[in-house]
C-alpha positions as CSV (number, residue, x, y, z in Angstrom):
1,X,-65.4,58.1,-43.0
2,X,-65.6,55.7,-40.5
3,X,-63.3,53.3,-41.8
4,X,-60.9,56.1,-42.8
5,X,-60.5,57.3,-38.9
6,X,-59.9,53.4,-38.3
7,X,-57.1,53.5,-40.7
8,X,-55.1,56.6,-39.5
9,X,-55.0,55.3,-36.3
10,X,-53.9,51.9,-37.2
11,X,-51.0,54.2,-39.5
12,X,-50.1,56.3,-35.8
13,X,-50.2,53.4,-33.2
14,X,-47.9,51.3,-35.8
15,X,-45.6,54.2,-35.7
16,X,-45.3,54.1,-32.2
17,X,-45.3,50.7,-31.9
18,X,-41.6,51.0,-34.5
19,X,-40.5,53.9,-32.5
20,X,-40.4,51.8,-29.3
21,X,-38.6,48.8,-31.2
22,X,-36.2,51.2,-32.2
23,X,-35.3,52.6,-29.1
24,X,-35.7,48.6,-27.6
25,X,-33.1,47.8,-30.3
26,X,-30.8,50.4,-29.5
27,X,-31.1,49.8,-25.7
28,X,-30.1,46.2,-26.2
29,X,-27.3,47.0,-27.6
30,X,-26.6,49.2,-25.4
31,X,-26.4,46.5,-22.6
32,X,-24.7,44.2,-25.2
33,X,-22.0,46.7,-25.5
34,X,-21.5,47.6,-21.8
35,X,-21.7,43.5,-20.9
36,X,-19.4,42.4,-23.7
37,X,-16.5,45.3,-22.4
38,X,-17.3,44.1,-18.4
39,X,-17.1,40.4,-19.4
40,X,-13.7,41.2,-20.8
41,X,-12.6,41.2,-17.4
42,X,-14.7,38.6,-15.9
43,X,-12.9,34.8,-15.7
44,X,-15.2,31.5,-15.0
45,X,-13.5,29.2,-13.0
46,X,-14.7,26.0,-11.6
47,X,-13.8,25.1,-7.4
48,X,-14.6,21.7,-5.4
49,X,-17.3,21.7,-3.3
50,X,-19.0,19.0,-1.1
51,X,-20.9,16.6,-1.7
52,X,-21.4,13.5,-3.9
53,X,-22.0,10.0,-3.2
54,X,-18.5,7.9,-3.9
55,X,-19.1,3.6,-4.6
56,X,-16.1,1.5,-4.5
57,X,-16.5,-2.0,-5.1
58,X,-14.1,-3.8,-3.0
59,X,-13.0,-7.1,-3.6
60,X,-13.6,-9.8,-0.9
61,X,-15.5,-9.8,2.4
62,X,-14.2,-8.6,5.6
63,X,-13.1,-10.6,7.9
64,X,-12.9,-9.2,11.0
65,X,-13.7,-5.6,12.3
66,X,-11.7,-5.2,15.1
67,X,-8.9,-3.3,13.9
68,X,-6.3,-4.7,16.6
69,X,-6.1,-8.3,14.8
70,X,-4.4,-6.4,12.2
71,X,-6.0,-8.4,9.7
72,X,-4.1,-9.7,6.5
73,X,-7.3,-9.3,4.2
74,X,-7.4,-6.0,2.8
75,X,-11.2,-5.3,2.8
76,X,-10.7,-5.3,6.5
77,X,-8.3,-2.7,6.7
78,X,-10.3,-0.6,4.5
79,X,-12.6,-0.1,6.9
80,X,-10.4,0.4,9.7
81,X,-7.7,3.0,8.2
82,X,-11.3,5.3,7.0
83,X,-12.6,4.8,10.5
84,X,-10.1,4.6,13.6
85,X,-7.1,7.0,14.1
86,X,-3.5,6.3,16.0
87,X,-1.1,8.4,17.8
88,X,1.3,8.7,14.7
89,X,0.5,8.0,11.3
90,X,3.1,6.8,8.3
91,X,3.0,9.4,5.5
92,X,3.5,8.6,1.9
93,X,7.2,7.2,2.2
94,X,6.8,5.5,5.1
95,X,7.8,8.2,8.5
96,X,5.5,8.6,11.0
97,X,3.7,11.6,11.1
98,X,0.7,12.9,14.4
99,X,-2.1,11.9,14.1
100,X,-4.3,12.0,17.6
101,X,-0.6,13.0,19.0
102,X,0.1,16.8,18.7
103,X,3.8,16.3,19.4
104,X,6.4,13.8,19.9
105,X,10.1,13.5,21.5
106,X,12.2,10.8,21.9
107,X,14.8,10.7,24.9
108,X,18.7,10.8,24.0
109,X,19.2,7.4,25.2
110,X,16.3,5.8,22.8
111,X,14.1,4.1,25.9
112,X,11.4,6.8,26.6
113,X,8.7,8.2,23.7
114,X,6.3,10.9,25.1
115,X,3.4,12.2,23.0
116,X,1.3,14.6,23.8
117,X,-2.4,14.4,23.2
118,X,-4.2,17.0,20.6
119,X,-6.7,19.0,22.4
120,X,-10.5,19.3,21.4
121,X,-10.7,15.7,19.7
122,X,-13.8,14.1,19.5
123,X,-14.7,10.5,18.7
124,X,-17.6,9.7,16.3
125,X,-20.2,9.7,18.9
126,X,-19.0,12.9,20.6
127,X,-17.1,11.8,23.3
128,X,-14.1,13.2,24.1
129,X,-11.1,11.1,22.9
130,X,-8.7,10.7,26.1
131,X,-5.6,9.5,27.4
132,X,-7.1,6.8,29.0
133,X,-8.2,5.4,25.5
134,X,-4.8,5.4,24.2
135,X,-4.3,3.0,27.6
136,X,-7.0,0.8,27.3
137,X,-5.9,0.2,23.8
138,X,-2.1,-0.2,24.8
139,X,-3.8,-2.8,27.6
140,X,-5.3,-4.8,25.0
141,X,-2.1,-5.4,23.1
142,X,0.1,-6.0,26.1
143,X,-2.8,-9.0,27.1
144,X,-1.6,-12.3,27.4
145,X,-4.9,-13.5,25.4
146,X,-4.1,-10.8,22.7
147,X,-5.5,-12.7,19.2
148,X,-3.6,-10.8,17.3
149,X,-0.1,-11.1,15.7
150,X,2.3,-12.5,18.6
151,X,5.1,-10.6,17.6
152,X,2.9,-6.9,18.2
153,X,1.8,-8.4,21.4
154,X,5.3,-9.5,22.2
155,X,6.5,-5.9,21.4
156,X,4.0,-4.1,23.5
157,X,4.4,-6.4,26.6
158,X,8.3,-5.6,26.5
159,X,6.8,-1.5,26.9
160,X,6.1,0.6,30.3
161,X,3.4,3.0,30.2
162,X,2.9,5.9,32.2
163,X,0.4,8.9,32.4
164,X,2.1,11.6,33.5
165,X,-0.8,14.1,32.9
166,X,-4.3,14.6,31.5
167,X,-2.4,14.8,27.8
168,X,1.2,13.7,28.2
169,X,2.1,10.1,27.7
170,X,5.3,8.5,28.5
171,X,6.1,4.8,26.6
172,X,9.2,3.4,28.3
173,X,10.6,0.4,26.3
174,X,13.2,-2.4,28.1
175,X,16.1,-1.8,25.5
176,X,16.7,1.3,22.2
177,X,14.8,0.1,19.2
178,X,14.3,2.8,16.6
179,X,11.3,0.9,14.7
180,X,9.1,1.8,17.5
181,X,7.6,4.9,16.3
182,X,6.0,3.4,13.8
183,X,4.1,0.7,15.7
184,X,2.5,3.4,17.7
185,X,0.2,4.0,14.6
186,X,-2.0,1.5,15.7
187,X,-5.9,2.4,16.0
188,X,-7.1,3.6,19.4
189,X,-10.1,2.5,20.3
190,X,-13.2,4.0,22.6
191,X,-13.0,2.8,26.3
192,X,-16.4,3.7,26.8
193,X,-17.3,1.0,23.9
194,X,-15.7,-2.0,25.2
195,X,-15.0,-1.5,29.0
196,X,-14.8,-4.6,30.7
197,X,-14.0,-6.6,28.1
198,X,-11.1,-9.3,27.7
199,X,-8.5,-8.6,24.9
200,X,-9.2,-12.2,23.6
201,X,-13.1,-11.2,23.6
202,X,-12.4,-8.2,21.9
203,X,-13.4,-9.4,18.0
204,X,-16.8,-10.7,19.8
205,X,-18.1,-8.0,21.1
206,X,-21.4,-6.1,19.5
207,X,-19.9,-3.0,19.3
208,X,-17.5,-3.9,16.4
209,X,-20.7,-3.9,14.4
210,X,-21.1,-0.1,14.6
211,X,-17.1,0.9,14.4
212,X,-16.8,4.7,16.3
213,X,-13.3,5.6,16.2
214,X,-11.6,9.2,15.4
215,X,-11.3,9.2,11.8
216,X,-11.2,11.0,9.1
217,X,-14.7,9.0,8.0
218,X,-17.3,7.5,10.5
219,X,-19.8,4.3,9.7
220,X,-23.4,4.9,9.2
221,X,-24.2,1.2,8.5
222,X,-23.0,-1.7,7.9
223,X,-25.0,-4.0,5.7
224,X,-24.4,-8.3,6.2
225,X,-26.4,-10.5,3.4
226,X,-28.5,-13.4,4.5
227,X,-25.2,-15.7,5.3
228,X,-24.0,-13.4,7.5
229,X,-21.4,-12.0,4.9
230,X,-20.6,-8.3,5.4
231,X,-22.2,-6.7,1.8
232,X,-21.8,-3.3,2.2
233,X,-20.3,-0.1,4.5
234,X,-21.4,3.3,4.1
235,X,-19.6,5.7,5.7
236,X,-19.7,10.1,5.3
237,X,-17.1,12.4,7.0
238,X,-16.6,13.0,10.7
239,X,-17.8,15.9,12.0
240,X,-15.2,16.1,14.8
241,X,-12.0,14.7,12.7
242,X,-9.1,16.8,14.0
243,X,-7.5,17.2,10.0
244,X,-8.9,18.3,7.0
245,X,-12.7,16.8,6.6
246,X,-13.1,14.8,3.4
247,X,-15.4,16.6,0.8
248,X,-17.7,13.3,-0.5
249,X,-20.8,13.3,1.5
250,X,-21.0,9.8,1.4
251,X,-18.6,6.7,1.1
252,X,-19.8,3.8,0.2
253,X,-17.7,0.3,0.1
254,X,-19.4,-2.6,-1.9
255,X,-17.9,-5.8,-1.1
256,X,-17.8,-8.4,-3.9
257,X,-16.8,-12.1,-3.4
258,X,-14.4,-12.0,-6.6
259,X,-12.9,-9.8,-9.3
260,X,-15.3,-11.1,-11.6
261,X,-18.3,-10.2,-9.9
262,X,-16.7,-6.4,-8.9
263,X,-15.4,-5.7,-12.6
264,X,-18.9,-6.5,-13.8
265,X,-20.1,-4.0,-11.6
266,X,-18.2,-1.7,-12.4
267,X,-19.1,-1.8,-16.3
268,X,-22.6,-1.9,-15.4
269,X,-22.3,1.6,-13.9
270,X,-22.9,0.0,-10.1
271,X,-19.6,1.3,-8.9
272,X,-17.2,4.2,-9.3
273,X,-13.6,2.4,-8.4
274,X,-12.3,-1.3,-7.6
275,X,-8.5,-1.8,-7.1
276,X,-6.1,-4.6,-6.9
277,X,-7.3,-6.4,-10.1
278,X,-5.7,-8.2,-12.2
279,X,-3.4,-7.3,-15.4
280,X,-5.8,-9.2,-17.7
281,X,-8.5,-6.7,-16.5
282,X,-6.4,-3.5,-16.3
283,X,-5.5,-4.0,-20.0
284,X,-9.4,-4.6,-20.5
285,X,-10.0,-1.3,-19.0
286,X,-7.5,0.7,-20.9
287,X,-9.3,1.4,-23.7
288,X,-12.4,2.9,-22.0
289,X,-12.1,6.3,-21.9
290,X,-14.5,6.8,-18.7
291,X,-11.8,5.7,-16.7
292,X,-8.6,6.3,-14.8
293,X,-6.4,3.8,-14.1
294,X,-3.4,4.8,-11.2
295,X,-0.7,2.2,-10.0
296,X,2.1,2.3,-7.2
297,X,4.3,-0.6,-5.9
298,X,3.0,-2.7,-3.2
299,X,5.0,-3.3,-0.2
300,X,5.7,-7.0,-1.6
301,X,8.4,-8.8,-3.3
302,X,8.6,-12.0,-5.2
303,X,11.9,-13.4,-4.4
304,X,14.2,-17.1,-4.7
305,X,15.0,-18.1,-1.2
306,X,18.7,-20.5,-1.3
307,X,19.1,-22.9,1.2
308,X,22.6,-21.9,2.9
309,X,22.5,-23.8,5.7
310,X,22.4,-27.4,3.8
311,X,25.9,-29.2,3.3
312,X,24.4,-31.0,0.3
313,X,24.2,-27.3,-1.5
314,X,27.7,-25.9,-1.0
315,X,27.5,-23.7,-4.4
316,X,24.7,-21.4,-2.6
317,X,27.1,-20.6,-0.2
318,X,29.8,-19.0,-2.5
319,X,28.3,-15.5,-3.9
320,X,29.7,-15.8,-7.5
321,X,27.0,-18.2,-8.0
322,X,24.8,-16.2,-6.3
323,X,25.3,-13.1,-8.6
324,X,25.3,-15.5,-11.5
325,X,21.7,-17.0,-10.8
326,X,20.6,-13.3,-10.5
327,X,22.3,-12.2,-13.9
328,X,21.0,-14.9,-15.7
329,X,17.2,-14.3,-15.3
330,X,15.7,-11.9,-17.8
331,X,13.9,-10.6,-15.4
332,X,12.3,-7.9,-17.4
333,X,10.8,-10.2,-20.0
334,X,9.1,-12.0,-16.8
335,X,7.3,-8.3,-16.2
336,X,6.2,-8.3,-19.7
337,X,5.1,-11.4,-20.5
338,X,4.5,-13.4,-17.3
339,X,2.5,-10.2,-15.6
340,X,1.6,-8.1,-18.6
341,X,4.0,-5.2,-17.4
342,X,1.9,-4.9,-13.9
343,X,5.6,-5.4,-11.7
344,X,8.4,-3.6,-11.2
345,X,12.1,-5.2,-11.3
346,X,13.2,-5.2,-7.4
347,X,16.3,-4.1,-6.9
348,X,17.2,-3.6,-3.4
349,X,15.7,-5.4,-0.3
350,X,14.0,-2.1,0.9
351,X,10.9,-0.4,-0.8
352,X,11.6,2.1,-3.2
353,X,10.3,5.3,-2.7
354,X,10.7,4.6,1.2
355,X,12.6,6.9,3.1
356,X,15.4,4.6,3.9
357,X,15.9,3.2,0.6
358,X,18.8,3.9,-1.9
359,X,18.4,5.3,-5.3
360,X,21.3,5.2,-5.9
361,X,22.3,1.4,-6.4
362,X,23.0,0.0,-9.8
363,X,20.8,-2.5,-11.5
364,X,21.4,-5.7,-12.4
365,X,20.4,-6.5,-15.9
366,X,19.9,-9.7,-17.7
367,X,23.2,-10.3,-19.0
368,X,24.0,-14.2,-19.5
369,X,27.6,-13.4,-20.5
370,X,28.4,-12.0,-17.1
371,X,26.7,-15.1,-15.7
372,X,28.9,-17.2,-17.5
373,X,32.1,-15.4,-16.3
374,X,30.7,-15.4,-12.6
375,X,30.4,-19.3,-12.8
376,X,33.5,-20.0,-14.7
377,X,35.3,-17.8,-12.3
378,X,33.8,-19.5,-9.5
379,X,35.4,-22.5,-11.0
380,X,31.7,-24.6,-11.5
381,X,32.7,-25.4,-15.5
382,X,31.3,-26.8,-18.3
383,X,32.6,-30.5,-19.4
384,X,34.6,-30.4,-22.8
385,X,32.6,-30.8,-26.4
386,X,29.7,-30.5,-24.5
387,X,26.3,-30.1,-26.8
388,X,24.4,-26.4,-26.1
389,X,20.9,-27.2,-24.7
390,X,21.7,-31.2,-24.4
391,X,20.6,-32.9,-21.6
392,X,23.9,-32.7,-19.8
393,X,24.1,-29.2,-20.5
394,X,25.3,-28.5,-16.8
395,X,27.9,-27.1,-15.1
396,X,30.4,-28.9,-12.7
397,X,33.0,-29.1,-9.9
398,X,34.6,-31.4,-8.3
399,X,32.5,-33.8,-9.6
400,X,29.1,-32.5,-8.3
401,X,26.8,-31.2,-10.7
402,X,25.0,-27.1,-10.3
403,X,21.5,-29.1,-10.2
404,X,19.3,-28.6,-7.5
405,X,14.9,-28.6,-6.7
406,X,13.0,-25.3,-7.2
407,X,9.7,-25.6,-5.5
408,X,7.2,-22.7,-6.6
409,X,3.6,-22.0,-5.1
410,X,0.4,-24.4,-7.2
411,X,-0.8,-21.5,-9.4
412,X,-0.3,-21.6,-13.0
413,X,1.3,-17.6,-12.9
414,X,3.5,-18.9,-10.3
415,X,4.5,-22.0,-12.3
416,X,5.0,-20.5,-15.6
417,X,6.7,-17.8,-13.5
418,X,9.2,-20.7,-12.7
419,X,9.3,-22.6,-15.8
420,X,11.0,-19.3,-17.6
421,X,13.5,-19.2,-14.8
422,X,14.4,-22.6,-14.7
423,X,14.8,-21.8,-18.7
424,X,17.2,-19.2,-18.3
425,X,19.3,-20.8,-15.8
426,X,19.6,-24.4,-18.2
427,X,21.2,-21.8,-20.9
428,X,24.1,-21.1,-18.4
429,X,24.6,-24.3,-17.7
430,X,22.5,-24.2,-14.2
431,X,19.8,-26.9,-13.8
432,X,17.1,-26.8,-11.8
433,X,14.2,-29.2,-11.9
434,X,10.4,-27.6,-10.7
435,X,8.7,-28.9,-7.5
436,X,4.9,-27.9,-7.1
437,X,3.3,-27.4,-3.6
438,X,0.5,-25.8,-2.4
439,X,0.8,-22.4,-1.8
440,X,-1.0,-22.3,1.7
441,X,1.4,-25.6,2.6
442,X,5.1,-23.4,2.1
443,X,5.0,-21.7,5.3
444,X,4.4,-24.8,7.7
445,X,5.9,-27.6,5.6
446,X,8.5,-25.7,3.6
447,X,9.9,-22.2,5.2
448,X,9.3,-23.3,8.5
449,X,11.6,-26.4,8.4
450,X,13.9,-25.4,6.2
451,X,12.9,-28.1,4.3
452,X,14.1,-26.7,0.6
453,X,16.5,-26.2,-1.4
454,X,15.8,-23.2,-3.8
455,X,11.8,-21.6,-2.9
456,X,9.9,-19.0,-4.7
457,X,8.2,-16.9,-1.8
458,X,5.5,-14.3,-2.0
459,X,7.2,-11.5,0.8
460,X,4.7,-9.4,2.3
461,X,5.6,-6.2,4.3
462,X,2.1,-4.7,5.3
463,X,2.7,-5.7,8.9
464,X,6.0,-4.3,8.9
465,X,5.5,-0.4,8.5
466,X,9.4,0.4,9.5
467,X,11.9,-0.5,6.2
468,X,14.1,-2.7,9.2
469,X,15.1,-6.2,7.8
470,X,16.5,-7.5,10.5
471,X,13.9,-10.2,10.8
472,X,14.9,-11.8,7.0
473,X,18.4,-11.2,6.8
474,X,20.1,-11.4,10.8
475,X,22.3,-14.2,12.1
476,X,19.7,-14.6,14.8
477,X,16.8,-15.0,13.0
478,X,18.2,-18.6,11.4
479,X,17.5,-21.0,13.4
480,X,14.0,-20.0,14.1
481,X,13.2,-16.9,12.9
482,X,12.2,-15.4,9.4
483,X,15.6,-15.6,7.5
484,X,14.8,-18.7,6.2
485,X,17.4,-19.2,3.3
486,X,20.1,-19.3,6.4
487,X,22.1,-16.3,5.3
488,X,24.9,-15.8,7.7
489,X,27.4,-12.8,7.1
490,X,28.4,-10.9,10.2
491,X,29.2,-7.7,8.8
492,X,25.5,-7.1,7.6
493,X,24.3,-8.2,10.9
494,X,26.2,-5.8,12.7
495,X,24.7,-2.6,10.2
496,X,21.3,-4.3,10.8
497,X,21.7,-3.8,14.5
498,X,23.5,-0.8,14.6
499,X,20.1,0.6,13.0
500,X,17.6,-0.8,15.8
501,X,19.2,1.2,18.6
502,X,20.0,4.6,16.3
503,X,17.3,7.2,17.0
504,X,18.7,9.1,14.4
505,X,16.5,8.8,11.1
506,X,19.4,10.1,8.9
507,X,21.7,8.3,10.1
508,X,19.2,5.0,10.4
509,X,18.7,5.7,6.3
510,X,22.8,5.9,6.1
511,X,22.9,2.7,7.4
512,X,20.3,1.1,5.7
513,X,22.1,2.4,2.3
514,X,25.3,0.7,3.4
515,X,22.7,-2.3,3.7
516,X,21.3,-2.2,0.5
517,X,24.7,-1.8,-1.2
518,X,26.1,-5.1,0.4
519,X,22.9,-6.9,-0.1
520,X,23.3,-5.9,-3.7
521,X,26.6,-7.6,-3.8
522,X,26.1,-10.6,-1.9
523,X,22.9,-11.7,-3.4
524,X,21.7,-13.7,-0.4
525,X,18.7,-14.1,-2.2
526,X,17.2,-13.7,-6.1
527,X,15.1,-10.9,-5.8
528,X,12.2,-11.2,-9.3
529,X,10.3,-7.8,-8.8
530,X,7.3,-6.0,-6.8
531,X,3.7,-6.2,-8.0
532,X,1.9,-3.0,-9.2
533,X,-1.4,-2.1,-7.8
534,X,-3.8,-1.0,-10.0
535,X,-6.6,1.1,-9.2
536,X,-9.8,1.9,-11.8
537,X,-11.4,5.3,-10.7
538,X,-14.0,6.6,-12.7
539,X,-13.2,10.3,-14.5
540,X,-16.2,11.9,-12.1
541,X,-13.8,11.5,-9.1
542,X,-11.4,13.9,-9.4
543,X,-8.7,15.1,-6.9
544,X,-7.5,11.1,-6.7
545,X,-3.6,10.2,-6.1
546,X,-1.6,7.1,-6.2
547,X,1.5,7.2,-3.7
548,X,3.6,4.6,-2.3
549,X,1.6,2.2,-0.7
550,X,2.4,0.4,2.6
551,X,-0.9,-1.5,2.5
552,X,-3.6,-1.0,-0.2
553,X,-5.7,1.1,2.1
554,X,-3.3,3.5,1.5
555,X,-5.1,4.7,-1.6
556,X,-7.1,6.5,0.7
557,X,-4.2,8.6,2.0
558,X,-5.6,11.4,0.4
559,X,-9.5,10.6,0.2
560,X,-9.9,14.3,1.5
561,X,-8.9,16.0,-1.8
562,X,-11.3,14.1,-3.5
563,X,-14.4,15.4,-4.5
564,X,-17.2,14.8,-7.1
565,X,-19.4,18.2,-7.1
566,X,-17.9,20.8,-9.2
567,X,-18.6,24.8,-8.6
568,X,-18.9,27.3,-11.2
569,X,-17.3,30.8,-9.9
570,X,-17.5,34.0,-11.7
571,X,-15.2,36.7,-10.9
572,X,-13.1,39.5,-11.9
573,X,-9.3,39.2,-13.4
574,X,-6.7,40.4,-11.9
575,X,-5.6,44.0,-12.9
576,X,-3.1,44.1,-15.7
């Protein structure tokens, strides 16, 4: 009986027991049913948010971290375009923007600039960014021991300065030149860092070792190795920056003595990004999917200088030949073959992209025919029965041969570079026999004296943030200046300095498109192409975006959109 009552309450407590699953079952699907119809009008979406520790491997050491020796080596200005800010800025084609200035005005007669200081700003450290900073820093440029570029220290001592309150500051300069607006980017530095000091002191003094400025970013350290070689800079966003405050929570710059050495890095997993590499590597990269790879123009050209000053050269002096040399390159197959398609055919003497260049100019393309034409036009003539390809292949007038020397830089891109020119010409009839130098020799031995006769030149314009050529292409500038092929045409001159004293950017841009049109005409020189930068970001970094570059630390332009840390957000769609 015992065992019986045992069992009947086993039979009731399983019954209860099913009843309950039941009613669990039904419940569940209850909720199911009302989540399932809610989620209908839920949507996921995914939001930056800060934080994240971004590694660049940059290749080559610093040189020197005071910012006001505008340094040629790009891992120096890396540092200083994170860290320091200026009164103006250059946006992504090249105008001037504010930056620590809140506003701007130029007077109608082009000699008086007055900015007006942004209220509130803050230097790393806290201090309050002044006036008085943007004087000390103006004082240091204007010194007669400046160790920077002579021709910023030349400008600035040619400038009046005058506070004319707590915020307002009036620059008066000696004579209208429109450029000037966009050498007032420079970096302010603190007073209250490097009071006392002598502008030719200025890269010895401790304080350059912890950088404070007003930038978007602010250095926490700054690692050196044993020798003394700057390794490493971390830097995280600045509290106090007076734009929008970059998301990463941390920067960090690795500084690597070679391409080699960085790429490795980088396929180890050490770093995130490296930029200005080679083609070689960029096509290496390609196939890895973990990357992104973004390019833009660098402010450079690669160019044929003619000697038009020599007697012993009169063909460089008649255009025709000129346009001919041009035409007869194929300059695209150089892109392709020479630098694996990491170049950009140049086309005008002003960046494109920049806000003063023209888009609309025609292209010359490789077209030996027309080449021909121009040079039999231009009476310089082949002798009769003359063998294709011979030896004597060349072209003549007046009994003088089209020969001439074209010295090219020591590097084997450089001279393969000119080996296919020198190929292209020979097939027109145009001979040209390579000279090698050294490429650190061209500027003192070379440029300097003149002493050429056709020179392949590397043409930087990092140090020259306003498009104005006057410097290469003005009467004035032969002799001793920077126009170094001796090109003398008074009409360009005259547009050139029409430019300088116009405070008008649209009408400075209409002038410089009247510039570019005759350049494109007269050929003064044979510009090859611009190189490409490349920059390898890995697919974690979003928010990264390649502009036009006036320097490569411009890649940073928009380091404040970029972010690693992604946030998931639920929320409710929009009514229908």
């Amino acid at each position: 009986m015992r065992l019986h009552l045992v069992n009947n309450s086993a039979v009731a407590l399983m019954r209860r027991i099913k009843v309950q699953i039941s009613f669990a079952i039904v419940g569940l699907a209850l909720v199911g049913s009302l989540l399932y119809f809610q989620s209908r009008d839920l949507v996921v979406s995914f939001s930056p948010a800060p934080g994240g520790n971004f590694v660049e491997g940059v290749i080559g050491q610093p040189h020197e971290l005071n910012p006001l020796d505008f340094s040629e080596f790009s891992a120096d200005s890396d540092i200083a375009h994170l860290v320091y800010a200026g009164l103006m800025r250059l946006d992504a084609i090249g105008q001037p923007v504010s930056d620590l200035a809140e506003s701007w005005a130029v007077s109608a007669d082009g000699l008086s600039y007055t900015f007006v200081l942004r209220s509130g700003l803050r230097w790393h450290d806290g201090v309050t960014v002044s006036l008085d900073d943007v004087i000390f820093t103006i004082g240091m440029l204007q010194a007669s021991d400046y160790s920077g570029p002579s021709d910023i220290g030349a400008l600035w001592q040619q400038v009046s300065v005058s506070k004319l309150n707590e915020t307002t500051l009036k620059l008066t300069l000696s004579e209208p030149y429109a450029p000037f607006l966009s050498h007032t980017t420079f970096p302010v530095l603190p007073q209250h860092r490097f009071s006392g000091i002598r502008s030719g002191d200025l890269s010895l003094h401790p304080a350059n070792e912890s950088p404070v400025g007003a930038g978007p970013l602010m250095v926490e350290r700054i690692t050196r190795n044993q020798n003394g070689q700057l390794v490493e800079a971390l830097l995280s966003p600045n509290p106090y920056y007076h734009g929008h405050s970059p998301m990463l929570k941390h920067v960090q710059l690795l500084f690597f003595p070679d391409e080699t050495t960085a790429v490795q890095a980088l396929h180890q997993g050490e770093i995130m990004a490296v930029g200005g590499i080679s083609s070689g590597t960029v096509a290496s990269v390609l196939p890895d999917s973990d990357y992104n790879i973004f390019s833009a123009l660098l402010p450079e050209f690669r160019l044929i200088l003619l000697n038009q000053q020599s007697a012993a050269l009169p063909f460089f002096h008649d255009k025709k030949v000129r346009q001919a040399l041009l035409a007869a390159i194929n300059r695209q197959r150089i892109v392709a073959e020479v630098l694996e398609g990491q170049a950009v055919v140049a086309n005008g003497p002003i960046l494109p992209e920049n806000w003063a260049y023209h888009d609309q100019l025609r292209e010359i393309d490789f077209d030996p025919q027309r080449a021909e034409r121009l040079l039999n036009s231009a009476q310089w003539v082949l002798p009769d029965d003359i063998i294709f390809d011979s030896q004597n292949y060349v072209r003549q007038k007046g009994g003088k041969l089209l020969a001439f020397d074209l010295l090219v830089p020591s590097d084997s891109n450089s001279i393969a570079l000119g080996q296919m020119i020198v190929e292209d010409w020979s097939r027109v009839g145009i001979r040209a026999t390579i000279q090698v130098a050294q490429a650190d020799a061209l500027q003192d031995e070379y440029l300097e004296p003149r002493n050429f006769q056709a020179i392949m030149i590397h043409m930087s314009l990092q140090h020259t943030p306003d498009p104005d050529p006057y410097s290469f292409w003005h009467q004035t500038e032969i002799e001793s200046g920077q126009n170094y092929s001796g090109y003398d045409n008074r009409t360009m001159s005259e547009i050139l300095e029409q430019a300088r004293i116009t405070s008008s950017r649209a009408a400075r841009a209409k002038l410089y498109r009247a510039f570019q049109a005759r350049f494109l005409d007269e050929t003064p020189a044979v510009l090859l192409y611009h190189p490409v930068y490349s920059y390898v970001v890995s697919k974690s970094v979003n928010g990264v975006q390649l502009g036009p570059l006036l320097q490569p630390a411009d890649r940073f332009h928009t380091i404040d959109d970029w972010y690693i840390v992604i946030r998931r957000v639920v929320g409710v769609a929009a009514g229908d």
